[in-house]
N, CA, C and O atoms as CSV, one atom per row, in Angstrom:
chain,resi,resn,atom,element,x,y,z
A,1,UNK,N,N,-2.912,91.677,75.486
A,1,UNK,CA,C,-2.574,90.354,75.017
A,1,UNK,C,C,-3.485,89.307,75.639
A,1,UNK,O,O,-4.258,88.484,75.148
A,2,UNK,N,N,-3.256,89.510,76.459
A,2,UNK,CA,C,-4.625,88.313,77.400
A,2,UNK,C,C,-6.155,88.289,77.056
A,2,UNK,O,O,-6.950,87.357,77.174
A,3,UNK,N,N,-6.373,89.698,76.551
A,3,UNK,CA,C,-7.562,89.947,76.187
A,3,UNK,C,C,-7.936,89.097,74.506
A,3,UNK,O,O,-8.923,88.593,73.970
A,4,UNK,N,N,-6.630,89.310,74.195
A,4,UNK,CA,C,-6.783,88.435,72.831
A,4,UNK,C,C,-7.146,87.257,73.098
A,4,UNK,O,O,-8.269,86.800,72.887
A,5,UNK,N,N,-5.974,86.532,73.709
A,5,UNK,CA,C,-6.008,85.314,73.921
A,5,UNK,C,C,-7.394,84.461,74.748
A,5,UNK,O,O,-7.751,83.299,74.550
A,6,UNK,N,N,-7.942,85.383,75.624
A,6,UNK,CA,C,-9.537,85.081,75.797
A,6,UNK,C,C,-10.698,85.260,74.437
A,6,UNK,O,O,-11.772,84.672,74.310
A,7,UNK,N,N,-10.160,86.123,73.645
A,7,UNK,CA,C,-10.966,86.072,72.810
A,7,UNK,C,C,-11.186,84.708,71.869
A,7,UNK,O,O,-12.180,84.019,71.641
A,8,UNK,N,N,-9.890,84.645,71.458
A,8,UNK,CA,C,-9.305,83.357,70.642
A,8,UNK,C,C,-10.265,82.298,71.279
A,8,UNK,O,O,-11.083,81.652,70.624
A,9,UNK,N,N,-10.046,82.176,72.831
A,9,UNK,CA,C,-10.354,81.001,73.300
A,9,UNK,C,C,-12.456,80.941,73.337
A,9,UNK,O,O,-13.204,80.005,73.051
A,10,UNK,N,N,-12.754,82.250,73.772
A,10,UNK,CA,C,-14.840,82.400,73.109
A,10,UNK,C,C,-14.577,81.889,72.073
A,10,UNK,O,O,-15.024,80.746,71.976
A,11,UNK,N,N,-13.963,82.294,71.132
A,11,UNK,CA,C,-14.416,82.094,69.510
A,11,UNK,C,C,-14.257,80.106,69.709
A,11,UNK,O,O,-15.187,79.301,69.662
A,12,UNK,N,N,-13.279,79.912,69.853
A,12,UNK,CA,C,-13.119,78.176,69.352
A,12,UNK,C,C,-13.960,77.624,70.205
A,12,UNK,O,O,-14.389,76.602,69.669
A,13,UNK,N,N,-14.570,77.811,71.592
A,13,UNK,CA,C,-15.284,76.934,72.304
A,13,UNK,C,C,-16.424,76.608,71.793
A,13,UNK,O,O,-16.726,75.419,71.892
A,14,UNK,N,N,-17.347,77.491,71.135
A,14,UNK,CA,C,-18.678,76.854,70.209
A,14,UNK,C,C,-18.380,75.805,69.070
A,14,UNK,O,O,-19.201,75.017,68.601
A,15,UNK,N,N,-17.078,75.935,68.716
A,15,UNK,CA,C,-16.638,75.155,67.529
A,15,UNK,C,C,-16.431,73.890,68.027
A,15,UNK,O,O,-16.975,72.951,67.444
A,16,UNK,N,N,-15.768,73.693,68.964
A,16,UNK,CA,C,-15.565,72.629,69.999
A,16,UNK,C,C,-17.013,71.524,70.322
A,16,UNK,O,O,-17.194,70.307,70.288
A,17,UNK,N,N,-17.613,72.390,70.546
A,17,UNK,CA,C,-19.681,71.833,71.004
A,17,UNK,C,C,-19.665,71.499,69.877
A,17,UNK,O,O,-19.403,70.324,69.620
A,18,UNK,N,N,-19.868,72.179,69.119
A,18,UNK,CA,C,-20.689,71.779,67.540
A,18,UNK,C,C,-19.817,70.349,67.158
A,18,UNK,O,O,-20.485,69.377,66.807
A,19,UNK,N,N,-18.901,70.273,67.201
A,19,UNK,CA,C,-18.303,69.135,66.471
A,19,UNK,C,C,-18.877,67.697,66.824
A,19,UNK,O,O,-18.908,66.694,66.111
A,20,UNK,N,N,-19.476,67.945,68.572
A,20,UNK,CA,C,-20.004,66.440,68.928
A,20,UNK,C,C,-21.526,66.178,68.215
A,20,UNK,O,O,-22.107,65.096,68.297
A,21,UNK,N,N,-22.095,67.436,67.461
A,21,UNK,CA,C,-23.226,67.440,66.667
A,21,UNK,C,C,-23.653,66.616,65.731
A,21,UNK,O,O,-24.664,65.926,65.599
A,22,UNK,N,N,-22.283,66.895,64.826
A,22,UNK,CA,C,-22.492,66.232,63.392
A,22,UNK,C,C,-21.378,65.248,63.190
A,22,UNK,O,O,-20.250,65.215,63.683
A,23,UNK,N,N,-22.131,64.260,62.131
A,23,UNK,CA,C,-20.934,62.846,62.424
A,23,UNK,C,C,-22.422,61.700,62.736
A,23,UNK,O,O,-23.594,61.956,63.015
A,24,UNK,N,N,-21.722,60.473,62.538
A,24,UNK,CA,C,-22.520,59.453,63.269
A,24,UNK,C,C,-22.416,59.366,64.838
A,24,UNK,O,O,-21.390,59.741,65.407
A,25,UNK,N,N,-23.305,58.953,65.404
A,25,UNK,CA,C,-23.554,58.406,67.045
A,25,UNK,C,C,-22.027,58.048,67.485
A,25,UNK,O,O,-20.936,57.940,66.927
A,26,UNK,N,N,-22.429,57.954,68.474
A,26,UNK,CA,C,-21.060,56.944,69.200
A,26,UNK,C,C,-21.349,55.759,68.870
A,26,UNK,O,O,-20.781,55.321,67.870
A,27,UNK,N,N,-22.202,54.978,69.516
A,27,UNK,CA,C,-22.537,53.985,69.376
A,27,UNK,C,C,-22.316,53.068,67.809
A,27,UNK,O,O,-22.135,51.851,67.765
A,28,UNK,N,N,-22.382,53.946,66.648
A,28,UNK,CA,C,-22.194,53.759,65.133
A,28,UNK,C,C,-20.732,53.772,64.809
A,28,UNK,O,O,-20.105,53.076,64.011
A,29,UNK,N,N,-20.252,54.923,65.783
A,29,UNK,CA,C,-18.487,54.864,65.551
A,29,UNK,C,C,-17.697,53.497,66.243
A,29,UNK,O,O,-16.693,52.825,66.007
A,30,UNK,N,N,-18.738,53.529,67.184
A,30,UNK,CA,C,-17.927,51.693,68.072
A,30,UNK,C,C,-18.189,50.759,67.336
A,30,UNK,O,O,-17.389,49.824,67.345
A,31,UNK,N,N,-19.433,50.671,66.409
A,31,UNK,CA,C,-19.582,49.166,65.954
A,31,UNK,C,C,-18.735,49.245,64.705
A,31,UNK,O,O,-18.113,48.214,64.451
A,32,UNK,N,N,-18.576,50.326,63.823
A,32,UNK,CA,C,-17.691,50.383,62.739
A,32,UNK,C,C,-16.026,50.312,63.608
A,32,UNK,O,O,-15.236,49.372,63.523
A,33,UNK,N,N,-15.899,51.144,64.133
A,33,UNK,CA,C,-14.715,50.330,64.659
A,33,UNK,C,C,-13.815,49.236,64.729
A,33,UNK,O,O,-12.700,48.909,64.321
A,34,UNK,N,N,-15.295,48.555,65.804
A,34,UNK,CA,C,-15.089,47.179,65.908
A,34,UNK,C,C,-15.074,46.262,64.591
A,34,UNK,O,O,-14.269,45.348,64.414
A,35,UNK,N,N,-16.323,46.731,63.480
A,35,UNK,CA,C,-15.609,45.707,62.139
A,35,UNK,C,C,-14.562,46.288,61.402
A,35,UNK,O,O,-14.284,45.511,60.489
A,36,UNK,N,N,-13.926,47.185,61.373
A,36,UNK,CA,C,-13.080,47.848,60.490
A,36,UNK,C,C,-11.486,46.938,61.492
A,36,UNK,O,O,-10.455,46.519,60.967
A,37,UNK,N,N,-11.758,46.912,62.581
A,37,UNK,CA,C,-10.538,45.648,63.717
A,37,UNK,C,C,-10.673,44.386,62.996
A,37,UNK,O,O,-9.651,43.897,62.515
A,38,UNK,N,N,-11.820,43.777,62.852
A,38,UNK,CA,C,-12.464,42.346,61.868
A,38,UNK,C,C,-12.471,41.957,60.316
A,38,UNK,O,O,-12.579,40.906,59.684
A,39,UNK,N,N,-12.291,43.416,59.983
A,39,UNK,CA,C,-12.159,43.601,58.362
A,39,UNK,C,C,-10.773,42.319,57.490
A,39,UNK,O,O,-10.860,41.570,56.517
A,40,UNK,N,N,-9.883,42.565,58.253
A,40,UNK,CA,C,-9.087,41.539,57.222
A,40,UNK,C,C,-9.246,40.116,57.647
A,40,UNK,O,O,-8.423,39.298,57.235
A,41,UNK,N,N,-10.354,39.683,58.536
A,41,UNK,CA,C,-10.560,38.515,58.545
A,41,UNK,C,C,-11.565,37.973,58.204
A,41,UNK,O,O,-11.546,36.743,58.245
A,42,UNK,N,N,-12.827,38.655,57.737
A,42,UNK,CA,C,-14.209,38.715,58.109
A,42,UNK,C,C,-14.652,39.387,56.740
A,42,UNK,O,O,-14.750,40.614,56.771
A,43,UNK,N,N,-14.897,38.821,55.691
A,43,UNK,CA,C,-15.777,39.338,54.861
A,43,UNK,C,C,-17.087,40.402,55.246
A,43,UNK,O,O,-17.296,41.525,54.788
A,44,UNK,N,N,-17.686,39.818,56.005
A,44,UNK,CA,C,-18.990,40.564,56.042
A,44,UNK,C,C,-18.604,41.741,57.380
A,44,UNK,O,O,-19.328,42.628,57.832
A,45,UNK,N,N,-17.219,41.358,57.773
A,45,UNK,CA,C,-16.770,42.921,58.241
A,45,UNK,C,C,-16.047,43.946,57.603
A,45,UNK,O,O,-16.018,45.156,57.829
A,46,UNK,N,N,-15.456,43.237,56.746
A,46,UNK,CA,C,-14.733,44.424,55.512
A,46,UNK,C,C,-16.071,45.071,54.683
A,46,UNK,O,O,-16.022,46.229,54.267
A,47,UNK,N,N,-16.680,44.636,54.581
A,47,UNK,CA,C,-18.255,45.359,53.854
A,47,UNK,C,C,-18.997,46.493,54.522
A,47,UNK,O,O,-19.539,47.489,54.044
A,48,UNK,N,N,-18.832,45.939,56.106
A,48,UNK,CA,C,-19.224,46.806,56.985
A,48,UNK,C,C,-18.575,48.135,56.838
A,48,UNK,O,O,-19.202,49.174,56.631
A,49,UNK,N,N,-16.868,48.016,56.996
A,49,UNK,CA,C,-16.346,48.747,57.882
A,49,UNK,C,C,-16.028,49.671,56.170
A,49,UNK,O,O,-15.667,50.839,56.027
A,50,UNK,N,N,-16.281,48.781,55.246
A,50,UNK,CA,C,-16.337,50.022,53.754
A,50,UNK,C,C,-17.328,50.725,53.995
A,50,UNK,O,O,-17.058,51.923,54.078
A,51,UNK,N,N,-18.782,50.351,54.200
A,51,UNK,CA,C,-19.843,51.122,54.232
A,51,UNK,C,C,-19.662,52.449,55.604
A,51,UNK,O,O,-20.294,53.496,55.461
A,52,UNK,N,N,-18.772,52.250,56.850
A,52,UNK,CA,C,-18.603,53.071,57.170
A,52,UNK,C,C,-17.472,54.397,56.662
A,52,UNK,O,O,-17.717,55.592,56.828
A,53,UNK,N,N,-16.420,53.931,56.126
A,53,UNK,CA,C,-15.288,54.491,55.815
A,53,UNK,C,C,-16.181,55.771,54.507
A,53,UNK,O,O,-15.754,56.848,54.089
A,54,UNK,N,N,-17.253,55.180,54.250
A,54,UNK,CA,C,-17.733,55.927,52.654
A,54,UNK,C,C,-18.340,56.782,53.076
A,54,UNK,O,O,-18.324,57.862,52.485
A,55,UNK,N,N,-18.959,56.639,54.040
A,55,UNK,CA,C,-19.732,58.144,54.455
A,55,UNK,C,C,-21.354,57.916,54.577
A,55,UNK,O,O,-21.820,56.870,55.030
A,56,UNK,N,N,-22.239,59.120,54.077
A,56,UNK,CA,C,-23.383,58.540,53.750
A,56,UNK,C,C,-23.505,58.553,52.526
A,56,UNK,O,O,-22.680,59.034,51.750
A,57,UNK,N,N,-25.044,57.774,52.080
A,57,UNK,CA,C,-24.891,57.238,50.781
A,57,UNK,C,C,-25.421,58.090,49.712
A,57,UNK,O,O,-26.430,58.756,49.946
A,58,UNK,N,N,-24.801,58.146,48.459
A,58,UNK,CA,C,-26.079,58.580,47.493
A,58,UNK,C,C,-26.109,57.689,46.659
A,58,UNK,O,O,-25.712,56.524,46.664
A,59,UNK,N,N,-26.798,58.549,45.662
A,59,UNK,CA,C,-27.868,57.764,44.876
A,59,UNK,C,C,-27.327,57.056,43.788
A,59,UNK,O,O,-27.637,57.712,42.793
A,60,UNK,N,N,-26.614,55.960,43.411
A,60,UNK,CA,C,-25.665,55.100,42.376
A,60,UNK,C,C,-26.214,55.707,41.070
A,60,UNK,O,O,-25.531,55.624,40.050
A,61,UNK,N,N,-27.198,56.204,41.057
A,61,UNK,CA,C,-27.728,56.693,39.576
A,61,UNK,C,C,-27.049,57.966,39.260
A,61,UNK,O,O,-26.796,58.351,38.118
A,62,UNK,N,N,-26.764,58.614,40.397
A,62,UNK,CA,C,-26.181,59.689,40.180
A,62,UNK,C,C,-24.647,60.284,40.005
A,62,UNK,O,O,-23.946,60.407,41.009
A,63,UNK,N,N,-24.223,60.594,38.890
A,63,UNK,CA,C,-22.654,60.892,39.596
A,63,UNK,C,C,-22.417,62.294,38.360
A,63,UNK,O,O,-23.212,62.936,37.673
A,64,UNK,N,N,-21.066,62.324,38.514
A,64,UNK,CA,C,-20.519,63.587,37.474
A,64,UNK,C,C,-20.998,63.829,35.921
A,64,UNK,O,O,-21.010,64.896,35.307
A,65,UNK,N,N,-21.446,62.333,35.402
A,65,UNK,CA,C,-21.625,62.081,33.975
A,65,UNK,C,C,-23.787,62.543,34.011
A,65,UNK,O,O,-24.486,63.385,33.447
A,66,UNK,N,N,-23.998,61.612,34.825
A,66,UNK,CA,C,-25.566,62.029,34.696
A,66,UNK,C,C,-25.980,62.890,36.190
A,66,UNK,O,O,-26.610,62.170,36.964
A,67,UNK,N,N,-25.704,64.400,36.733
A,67,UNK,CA,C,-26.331,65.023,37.647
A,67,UNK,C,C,-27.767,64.812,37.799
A,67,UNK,O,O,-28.689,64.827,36.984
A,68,UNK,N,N,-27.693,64.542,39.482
A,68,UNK,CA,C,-29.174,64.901,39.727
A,68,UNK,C,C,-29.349,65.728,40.417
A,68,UNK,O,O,-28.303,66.132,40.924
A,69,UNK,N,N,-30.617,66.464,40.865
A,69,UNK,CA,C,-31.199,67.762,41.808
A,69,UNK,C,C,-31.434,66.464,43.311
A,69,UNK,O,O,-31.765,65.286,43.439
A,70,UNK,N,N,-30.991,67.682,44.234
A,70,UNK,CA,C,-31.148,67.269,45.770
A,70,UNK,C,C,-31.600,66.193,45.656
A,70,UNK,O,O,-31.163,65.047,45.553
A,71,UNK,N,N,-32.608,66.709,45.687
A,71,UNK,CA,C,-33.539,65.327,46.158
A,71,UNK,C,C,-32.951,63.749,45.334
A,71,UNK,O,O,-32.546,62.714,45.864
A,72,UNK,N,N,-33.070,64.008,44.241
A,72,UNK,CA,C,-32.701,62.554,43.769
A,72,UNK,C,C,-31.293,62.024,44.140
A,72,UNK,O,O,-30.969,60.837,44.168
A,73,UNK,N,N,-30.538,63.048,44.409
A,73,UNK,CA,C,-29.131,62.640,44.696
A,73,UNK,C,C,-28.843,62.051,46.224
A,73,UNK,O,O,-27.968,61.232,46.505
A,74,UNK,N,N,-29.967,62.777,47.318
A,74,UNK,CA,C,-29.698,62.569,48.396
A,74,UNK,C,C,-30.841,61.900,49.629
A,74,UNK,O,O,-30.759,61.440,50.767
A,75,UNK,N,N,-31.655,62.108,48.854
A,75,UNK,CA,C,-33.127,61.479,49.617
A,75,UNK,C,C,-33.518,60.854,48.703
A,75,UNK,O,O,-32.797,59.880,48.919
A,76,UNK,N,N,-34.036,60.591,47.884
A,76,UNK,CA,C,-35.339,59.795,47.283
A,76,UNK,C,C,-34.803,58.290,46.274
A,76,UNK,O,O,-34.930,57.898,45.114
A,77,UNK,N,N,-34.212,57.854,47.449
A,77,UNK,CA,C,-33.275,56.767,46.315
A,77,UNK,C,C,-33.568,55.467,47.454
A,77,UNK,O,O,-33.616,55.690,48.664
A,78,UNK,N,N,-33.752,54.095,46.865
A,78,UNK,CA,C,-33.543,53.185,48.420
A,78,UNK,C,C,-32.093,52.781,48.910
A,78,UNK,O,O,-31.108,52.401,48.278
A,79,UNK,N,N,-32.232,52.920,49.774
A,79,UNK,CA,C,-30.692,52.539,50.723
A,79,UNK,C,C,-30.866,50.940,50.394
A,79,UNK,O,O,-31.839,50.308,49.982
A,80,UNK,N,N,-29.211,50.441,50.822
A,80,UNK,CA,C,-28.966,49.426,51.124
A,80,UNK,C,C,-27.695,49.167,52.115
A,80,UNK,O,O,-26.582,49.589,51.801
A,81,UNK,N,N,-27.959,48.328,53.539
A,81,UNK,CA,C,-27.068,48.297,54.332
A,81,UNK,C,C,-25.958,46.970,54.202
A,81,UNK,O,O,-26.297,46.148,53.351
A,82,UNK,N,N,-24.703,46.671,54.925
A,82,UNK,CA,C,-24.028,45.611,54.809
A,82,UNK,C,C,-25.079,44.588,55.745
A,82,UNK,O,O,-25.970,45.074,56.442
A,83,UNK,N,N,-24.910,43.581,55.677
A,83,UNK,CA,C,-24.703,42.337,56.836
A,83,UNK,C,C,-25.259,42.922,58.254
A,83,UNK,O,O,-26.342,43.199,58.771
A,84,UNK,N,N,-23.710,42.946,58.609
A,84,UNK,CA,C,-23.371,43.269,59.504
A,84,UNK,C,C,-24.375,44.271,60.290
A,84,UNK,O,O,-25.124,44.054,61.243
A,85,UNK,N,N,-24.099,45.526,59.496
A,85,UNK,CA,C,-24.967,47.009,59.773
A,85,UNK,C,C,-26.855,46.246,60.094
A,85,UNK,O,O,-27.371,46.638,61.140
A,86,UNK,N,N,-27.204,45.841,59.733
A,86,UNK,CA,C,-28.622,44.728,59.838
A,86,UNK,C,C,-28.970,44.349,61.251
A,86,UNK,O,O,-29.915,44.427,62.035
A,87,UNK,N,N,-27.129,43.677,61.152
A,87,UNK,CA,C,-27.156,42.765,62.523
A,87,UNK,C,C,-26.819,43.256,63.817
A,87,UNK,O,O,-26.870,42.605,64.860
A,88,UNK,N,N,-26.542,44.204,63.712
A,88,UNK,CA,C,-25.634,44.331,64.905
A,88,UNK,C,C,-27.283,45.468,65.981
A,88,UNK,O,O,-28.071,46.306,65.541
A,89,UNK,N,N,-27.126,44.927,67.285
A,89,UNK,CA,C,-27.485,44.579,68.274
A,89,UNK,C,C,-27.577,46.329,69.105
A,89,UNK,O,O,-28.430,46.683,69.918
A,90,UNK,N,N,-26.719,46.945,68.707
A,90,UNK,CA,C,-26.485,48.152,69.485
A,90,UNK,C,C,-27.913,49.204,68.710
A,90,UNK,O,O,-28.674,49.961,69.312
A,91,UNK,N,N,-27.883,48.930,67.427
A,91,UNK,CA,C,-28.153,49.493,66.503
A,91,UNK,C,C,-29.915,49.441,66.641
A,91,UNK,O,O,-30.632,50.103,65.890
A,92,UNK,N,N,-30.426,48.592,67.668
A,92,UNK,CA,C,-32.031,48.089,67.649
A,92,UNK,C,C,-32.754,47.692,66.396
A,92,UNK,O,O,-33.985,47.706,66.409
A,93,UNK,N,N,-31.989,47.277,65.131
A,93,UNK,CA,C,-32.918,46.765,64.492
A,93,UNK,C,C,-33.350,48.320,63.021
A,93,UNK,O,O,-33.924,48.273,61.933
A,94,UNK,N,N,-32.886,49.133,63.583
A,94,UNK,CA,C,-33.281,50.567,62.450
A,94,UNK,C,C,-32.905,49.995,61.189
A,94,UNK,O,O,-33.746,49.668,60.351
A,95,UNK,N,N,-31.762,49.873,61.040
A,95,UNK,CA,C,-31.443,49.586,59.908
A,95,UNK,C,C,-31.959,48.335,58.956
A,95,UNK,O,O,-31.895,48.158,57.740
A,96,UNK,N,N,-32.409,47.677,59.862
A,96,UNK,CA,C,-33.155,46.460,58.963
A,96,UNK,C,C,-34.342,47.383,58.388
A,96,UNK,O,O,-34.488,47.473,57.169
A,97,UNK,N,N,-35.220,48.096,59.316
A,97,UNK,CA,C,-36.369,49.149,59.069
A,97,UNK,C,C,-36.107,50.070,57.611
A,97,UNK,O,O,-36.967,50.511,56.849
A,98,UNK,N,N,-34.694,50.186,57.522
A,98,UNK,CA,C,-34.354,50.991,56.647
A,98,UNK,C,C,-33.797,51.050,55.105
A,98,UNK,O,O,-33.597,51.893,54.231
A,99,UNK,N,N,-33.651,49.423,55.342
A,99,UNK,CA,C,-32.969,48.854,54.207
A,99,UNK,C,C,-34.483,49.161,52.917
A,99,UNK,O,O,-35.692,49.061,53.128
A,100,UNK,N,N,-33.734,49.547,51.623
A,100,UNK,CA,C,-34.827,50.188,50.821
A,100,UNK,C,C,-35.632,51.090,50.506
A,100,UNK,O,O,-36.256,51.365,49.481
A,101,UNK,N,N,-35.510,51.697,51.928
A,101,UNK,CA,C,-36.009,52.749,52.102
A,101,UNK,C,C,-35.566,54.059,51.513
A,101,UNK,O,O,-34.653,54.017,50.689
A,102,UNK,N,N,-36.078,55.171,51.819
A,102,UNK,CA,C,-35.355,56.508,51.486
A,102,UNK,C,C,-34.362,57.126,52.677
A,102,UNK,O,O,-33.627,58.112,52.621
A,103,UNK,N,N,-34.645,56.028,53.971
A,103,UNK,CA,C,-34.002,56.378,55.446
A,103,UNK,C,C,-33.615,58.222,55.556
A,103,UNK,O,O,-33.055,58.560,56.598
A,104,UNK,N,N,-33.828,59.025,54.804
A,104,UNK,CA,C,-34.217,60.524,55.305
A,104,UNK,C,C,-35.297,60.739,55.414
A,104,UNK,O,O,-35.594,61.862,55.005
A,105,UNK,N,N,-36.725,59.719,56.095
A,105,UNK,CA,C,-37.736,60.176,56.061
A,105,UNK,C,C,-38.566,60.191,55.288
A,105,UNK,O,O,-38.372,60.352,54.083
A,106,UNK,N,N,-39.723,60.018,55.854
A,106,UNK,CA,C,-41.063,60.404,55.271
A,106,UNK,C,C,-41.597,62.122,54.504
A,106,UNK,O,O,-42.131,62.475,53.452
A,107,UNK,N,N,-41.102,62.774,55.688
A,107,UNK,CA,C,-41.254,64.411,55.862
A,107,UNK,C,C,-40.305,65.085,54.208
A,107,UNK,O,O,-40.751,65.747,53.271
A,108,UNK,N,N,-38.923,64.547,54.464
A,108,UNK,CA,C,-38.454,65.030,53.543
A,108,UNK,C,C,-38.725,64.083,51.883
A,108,UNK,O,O,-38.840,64.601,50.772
A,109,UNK,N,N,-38.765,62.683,52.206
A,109,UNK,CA,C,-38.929,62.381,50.740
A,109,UNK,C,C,-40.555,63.165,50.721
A,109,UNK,O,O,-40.601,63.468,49.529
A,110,UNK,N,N,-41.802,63.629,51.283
A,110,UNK,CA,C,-42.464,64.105,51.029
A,110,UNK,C,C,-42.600,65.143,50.548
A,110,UNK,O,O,-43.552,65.372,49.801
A,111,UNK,N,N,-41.462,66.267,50.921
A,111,UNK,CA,C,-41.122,67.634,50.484
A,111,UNK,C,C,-40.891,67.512,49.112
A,111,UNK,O,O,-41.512,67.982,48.159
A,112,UNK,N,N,-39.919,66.819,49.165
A,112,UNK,CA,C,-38.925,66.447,47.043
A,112,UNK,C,C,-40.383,66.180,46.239
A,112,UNK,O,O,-40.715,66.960,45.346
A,113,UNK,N,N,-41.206,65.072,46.595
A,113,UNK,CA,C,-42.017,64.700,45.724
A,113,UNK,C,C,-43.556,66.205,45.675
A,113,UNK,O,O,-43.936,66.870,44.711
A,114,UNK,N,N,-43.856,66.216,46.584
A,114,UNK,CA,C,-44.970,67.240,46.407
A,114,UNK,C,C,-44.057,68.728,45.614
A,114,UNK,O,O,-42.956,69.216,45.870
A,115,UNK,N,N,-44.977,69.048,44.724
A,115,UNK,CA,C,-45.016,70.627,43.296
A,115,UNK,C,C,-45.168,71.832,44.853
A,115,UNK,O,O,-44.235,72.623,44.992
A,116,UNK,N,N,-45.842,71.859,45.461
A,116,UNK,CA,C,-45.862,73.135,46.687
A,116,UNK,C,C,-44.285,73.483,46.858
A,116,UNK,O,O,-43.646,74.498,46.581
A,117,UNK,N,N,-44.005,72.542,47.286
A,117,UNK,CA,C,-42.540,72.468,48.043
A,117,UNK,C,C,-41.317,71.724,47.295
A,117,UNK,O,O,-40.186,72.199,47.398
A,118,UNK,N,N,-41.485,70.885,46.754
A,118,UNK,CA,C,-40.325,70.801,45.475
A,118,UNK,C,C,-39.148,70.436,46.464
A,118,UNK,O,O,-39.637,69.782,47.386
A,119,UNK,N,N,-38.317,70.538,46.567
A,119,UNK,CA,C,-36.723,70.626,46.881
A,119,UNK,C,C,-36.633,71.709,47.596
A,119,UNK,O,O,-36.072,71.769,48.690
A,120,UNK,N,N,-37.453,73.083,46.733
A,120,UNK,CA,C,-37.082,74.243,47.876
A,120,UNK,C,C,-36.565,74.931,48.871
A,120,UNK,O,O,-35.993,76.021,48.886
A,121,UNK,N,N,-36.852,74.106,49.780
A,121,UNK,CA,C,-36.498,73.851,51.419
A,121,UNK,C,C,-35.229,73.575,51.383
A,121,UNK,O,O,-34.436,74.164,52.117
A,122,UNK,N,N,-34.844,72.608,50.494
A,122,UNK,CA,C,-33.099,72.529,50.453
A,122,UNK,C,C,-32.645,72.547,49.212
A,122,UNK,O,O,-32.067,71.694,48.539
A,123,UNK,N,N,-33.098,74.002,48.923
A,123,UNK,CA,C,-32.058,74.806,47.979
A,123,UNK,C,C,-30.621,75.034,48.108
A,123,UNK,O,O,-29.777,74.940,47.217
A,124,UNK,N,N,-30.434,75.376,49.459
A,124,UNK,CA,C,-28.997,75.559,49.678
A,124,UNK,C,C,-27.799,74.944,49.692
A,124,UNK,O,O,-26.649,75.303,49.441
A,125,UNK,N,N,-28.665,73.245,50.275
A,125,UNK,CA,C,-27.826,72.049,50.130
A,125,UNK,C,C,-27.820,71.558,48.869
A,125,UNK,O,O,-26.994,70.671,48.654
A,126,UNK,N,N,-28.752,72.012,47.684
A,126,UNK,CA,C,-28.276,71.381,46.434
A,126,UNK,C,C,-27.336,71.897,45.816
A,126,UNK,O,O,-26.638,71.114,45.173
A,127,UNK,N,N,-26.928,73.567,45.777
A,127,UNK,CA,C,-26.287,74.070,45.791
A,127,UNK,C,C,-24.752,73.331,45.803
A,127,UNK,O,O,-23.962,73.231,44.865
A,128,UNK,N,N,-24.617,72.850,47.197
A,128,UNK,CA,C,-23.366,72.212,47.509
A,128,UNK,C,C,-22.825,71.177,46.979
A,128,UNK,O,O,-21.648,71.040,46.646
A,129,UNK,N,N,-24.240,69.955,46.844
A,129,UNK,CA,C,-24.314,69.559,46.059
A,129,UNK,C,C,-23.634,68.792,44.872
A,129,UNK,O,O,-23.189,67.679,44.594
A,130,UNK,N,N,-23.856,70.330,44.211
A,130,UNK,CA,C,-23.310,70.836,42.668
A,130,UNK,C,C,-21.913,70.412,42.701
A,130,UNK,O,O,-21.187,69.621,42.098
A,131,UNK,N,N,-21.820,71.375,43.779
A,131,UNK,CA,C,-19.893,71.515,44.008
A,131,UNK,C,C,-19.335,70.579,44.623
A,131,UNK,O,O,-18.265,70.587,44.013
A,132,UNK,N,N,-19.227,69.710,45.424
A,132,UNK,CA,C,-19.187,68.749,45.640
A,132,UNK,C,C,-19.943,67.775,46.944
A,132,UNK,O,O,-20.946,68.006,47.618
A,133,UNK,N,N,-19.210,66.890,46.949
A,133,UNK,CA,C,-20.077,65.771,48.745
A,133,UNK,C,C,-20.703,66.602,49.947
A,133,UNK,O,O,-19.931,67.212,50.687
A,134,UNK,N,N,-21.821,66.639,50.127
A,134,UNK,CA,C,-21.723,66.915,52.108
A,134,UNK,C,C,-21.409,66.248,52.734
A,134,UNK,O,O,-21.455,65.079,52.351
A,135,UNK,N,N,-20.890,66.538,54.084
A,135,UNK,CA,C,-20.538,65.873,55.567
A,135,UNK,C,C,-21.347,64.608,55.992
A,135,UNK,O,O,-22.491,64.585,55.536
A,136,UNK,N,N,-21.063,63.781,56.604
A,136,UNK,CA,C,-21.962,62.522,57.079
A,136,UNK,C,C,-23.263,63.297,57.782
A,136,UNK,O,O,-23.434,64.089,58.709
A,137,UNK,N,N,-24.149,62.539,56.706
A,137,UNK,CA,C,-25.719,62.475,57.460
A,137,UNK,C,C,-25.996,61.470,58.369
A,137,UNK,O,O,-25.108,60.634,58.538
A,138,UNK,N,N,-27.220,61.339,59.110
A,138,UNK,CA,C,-27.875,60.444,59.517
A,138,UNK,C,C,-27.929,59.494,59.217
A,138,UNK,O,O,-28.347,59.272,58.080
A,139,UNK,N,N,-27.436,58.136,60.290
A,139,UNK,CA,C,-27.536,56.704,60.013
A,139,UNK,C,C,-28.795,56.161,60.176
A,139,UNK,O,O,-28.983,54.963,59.967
């Protein structure tokens, strides 16, 4: 019995690590926080604290009626941030950097667009895709 119960306990401890992996920063969870506390008073914190509550973004062109492949659904589209997300101080300024952008990069919107490599590379995630949302990406 004990032997189980050590086992139980190997198996969940990697699961445990991994979880502080994926997700936004800390630092991203405090400032949404803090406007999602500001939200019913604060316009440009209820905007905020929607843009956190939603996850990450895709591509408005895309939904159930017109599908797109990976790439267009999840990289190769320009972002747009709240206010707030712009302003805020913890954040150094990225997100102003990012507004319009494809904010997954150079590397990967380079992959989607170049015929060598296509999407390829994330075949698996279009896959998912298909079926439905992934997990929060990168802010």
């Amino acid at each position: 019995m004990a032997a189980r119960a050590c086992l139980v306990i190997a198996l969940l401890l990697p699961t445990q690590a991994l979880a502080g992996w994926f997700g936004p920063p800390k630092y991203v969870k405090d400032a949404c926080d803090k406007w999602c506390r500001a939200a019913s008073s604060h316009l440009d914190a209820t905007e905020a604290c929607l843009a956190c509550e939603k996850g990450p973004q895709t591509n408005p062109e895309c939904s159930d009626d017109v599908p797109c492949d990976y790439c267009k659904a999840q990289i190769t589209f320009p972002r747009h941030y709240p206010k707030l997300w712009k302003d805020e101080p913890t954040f150094d300024g990225k997100m102003e950097k990012l507004e319009g952008s494809t904010s997954a990069g150079v590397t990967l919107g380079a992959r989607c667009s170049t015929s060598s490599l296509g999407c390829g590379v994330l075949a698996s995630a279009q896959t998912s895709v298909q079926r439905g949302p992934l997990s929060y990406d990168e802010v």
